[in-house]
N, C-alpha and C positions, 0 to 999 in steps of 0.2 A: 333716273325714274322717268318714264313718261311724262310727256306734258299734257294732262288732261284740256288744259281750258284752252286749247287749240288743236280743232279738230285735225286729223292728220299729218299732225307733225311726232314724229318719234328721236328717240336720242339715236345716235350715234359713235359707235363701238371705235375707234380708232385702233385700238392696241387690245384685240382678240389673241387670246393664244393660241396655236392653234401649231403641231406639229406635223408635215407630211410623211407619211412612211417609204417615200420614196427618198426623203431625207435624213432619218433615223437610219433606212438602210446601205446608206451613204458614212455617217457615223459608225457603222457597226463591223462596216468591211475594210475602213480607210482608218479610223481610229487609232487602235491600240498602238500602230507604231512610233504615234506621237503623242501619246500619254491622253489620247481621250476614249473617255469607255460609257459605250452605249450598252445597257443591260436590261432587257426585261424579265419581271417576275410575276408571282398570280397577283400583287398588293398594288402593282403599278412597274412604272418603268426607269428607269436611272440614267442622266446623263452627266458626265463629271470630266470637266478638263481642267488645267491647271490653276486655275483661278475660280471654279465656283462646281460646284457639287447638288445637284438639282433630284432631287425624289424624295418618295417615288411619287411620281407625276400618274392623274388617272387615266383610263386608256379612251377618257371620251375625247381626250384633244389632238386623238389623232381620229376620230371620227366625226365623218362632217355631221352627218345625220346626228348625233347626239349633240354637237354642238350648235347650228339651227335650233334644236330642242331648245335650249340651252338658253338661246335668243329672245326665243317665242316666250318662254317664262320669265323674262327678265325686260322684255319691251323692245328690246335691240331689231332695228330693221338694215343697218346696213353696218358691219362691222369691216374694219379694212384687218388683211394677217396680216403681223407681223414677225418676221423669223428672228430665230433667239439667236443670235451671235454666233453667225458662220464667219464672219472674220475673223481671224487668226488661233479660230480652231484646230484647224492642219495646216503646218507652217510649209509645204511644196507648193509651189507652183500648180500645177497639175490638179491634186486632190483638192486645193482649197476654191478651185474654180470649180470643180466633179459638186464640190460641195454647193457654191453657190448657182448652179444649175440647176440642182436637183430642185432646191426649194423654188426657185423662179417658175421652173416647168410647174411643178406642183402647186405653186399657188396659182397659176392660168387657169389650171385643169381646174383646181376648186368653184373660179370662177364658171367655167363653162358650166359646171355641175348647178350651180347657182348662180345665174348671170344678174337677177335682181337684189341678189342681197349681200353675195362676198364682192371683193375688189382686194387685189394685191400690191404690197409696198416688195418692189426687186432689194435682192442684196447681191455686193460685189464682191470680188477678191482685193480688198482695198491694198492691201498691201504687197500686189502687184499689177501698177497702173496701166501696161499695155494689156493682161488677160480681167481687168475692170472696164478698159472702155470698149472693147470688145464684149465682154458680154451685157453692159448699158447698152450697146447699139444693138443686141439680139435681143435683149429681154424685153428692154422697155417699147418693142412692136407687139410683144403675146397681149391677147387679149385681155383683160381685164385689170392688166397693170395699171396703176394709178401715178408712181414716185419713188422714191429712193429709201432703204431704211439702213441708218448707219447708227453705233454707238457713238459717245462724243469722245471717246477715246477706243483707240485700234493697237493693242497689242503696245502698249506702252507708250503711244504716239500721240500727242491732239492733235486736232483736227486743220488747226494752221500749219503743219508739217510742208516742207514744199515736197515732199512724196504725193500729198494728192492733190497736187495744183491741177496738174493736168484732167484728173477724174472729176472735180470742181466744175474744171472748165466746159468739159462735156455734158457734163448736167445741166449746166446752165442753157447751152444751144439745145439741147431735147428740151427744154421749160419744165423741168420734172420738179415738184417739190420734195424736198427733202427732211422723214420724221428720226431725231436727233432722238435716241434712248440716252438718260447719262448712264456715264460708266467711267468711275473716277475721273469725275468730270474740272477742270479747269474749264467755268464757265466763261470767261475771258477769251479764252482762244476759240474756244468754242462758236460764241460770237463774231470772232474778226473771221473765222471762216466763211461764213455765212452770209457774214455782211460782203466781205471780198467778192461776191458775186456779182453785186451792182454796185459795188465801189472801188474799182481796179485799185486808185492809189492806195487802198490797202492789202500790199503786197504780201505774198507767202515768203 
């Protein structure tokens, strides 16, 4: 809720939902061959992959203008996106970076469209760390990028894994903070990853 008895200050949205259609259309052509299915219908739209089954979702969170709206009646002046678990949606190489492209470009653009009020959290292909630090080192230059948005677990892995020491390690030299969703969360490891960025001797 706003804060009335301080003129000019308003809340802030961290975790907006907010889906781009340049990324559902990513889902809808790369999909099905790895058991994820993007479907739209008149009631809303459906996405379902091996672990979680989402609809129908309404069609204002793929539009910006309706979600601003959205803002404006709820008090929200700066909300950051964040995207719904492109890691280890499509398990190639190839499509699951196609994936996490999409959404990165698409959340720049949102900002350009609204450069005072969106700001985007990048996501990686975490679970493969040469096409992760590659696209950390492309994305996180687009405009309105802010930081890294990762679940605390990746396709059955926490986050202490030494698979993303190196992606850790990158993040850390870009100074990019980093917002943790849980997701069958081992809050423990969770932690030692996190911490391991300013505390080497806590090793992966």
């Amino acid at each position: 809720m706003p804060n009335h008895d301080v003129p000019g200050v308003h809340p802030v949205d961290i975790h907006t939902h907010y889906f781009p259609q340049a990324y559902l259309d990513v889902l809808a052509e790369e999909g099905p061959r790895f058991n994820v299915e993007y479907r739209a219908s008149e009631e809303g739209f459906y996405i379902k992959t091996e672990v979680r089954f989402q609809g129908p979702l309404p069609y204002r969170l793929i539009d910006l203008k309706r979600r601003i709206a959205d803002m404006d009646a709820q008090g929200n002046r700066h909300p950051g996106h964040v995207p719904h678990r492109a890691n280890g949606a499509l398990g190639r190489r190839r499509r699951i970076h196609k994936l996490s492209r999409a959404w990165n470009d698409a959340a720049s653009a949102a900002h350009l469209e609204y450069p005072t009020r969106l700001f985007g959290l990048l996501t990686l292909p975490m679970l493969f760390p040469d096409r992760a630090i590659d696209e950390l080192n492309r994305a996180s230059k687009l405009p309105g990028i802010r930081g890294v948005y990762m679940g605390t677990n990746i396709n059955h892995r926490d986050l202490d894994d030494p698979l993303f020491g190196p992606i850790f390690a990158r993040i850390e030299a870009l100074d990019l903070p980093v917002f943790l969703h849980p997701l069958q969360v081992v809050w423990w490891t969770a932690y030692r990853a996190i911490q391991s960025l300013e505390h080497p001797e806590l090793s992966f």
